[in-house]
C-alpha positions in Angstrom: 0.0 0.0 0.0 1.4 3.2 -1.0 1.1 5.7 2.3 4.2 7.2 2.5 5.3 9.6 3.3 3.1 10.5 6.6 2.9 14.0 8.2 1.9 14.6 11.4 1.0 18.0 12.4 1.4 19.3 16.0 0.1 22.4 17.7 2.4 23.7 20.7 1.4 26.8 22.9 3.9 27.6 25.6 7.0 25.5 26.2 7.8 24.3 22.8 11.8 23.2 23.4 10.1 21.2 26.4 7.1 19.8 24.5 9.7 19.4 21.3 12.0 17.5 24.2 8.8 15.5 25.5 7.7 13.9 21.8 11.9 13.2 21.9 11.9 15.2 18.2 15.9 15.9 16.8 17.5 19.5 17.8 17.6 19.9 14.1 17.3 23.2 12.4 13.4 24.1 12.2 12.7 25.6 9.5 10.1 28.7 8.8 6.6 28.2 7.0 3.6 30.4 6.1 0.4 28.8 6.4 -2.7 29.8 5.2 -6.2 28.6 5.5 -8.8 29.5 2.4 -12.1 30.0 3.7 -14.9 32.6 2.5 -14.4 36.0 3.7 -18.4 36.8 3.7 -18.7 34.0 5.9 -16.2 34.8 8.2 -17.0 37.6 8.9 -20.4 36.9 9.8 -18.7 33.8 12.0 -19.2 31.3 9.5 -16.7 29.0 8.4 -18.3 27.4 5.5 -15.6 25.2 4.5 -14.7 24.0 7.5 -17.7 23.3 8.8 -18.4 21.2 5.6 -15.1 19.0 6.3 -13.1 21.1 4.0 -9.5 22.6 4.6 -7.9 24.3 1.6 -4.4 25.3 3.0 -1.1 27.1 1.2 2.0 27.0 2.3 5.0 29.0 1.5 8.7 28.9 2.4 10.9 25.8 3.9 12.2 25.0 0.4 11.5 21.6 -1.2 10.3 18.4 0.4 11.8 15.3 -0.1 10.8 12.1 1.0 
């Protein structure tokens, strides 16, 4: 079965080198993205997230050069 690769995403408020330490990740270099999420502005701003709310992400991402597997 072809599921490689895998990405796991994290979210880390506060103590990141102690969560990073935690999860045991490498003391790599980390490198920089910018993320963003599409969603209709309309709706947003009326506190709708249309999308979402339909099981939809459309993200972009810059930055952090090429991925290799």
């Amino acid at each position: 079965m072809g599921l490689l690769p895998v990405e796991i995403k994290v979210n880390i408020e506060g103590d990141v080198a102690a969560a990073f330490s935690a999860l045991r990740g490498s003391h790599a270099a980390m490198t920089t993205r910018r993320i963003w999420f599409a969603e209709d502005r309309e709706g947003v701003e009326q506190g709708r997230v249309m999308l979402l709310d339909g099981g939809v992400i459309v993200r972009f991402r810059s930055g952090g050069g090429s991925r290799t597997t």
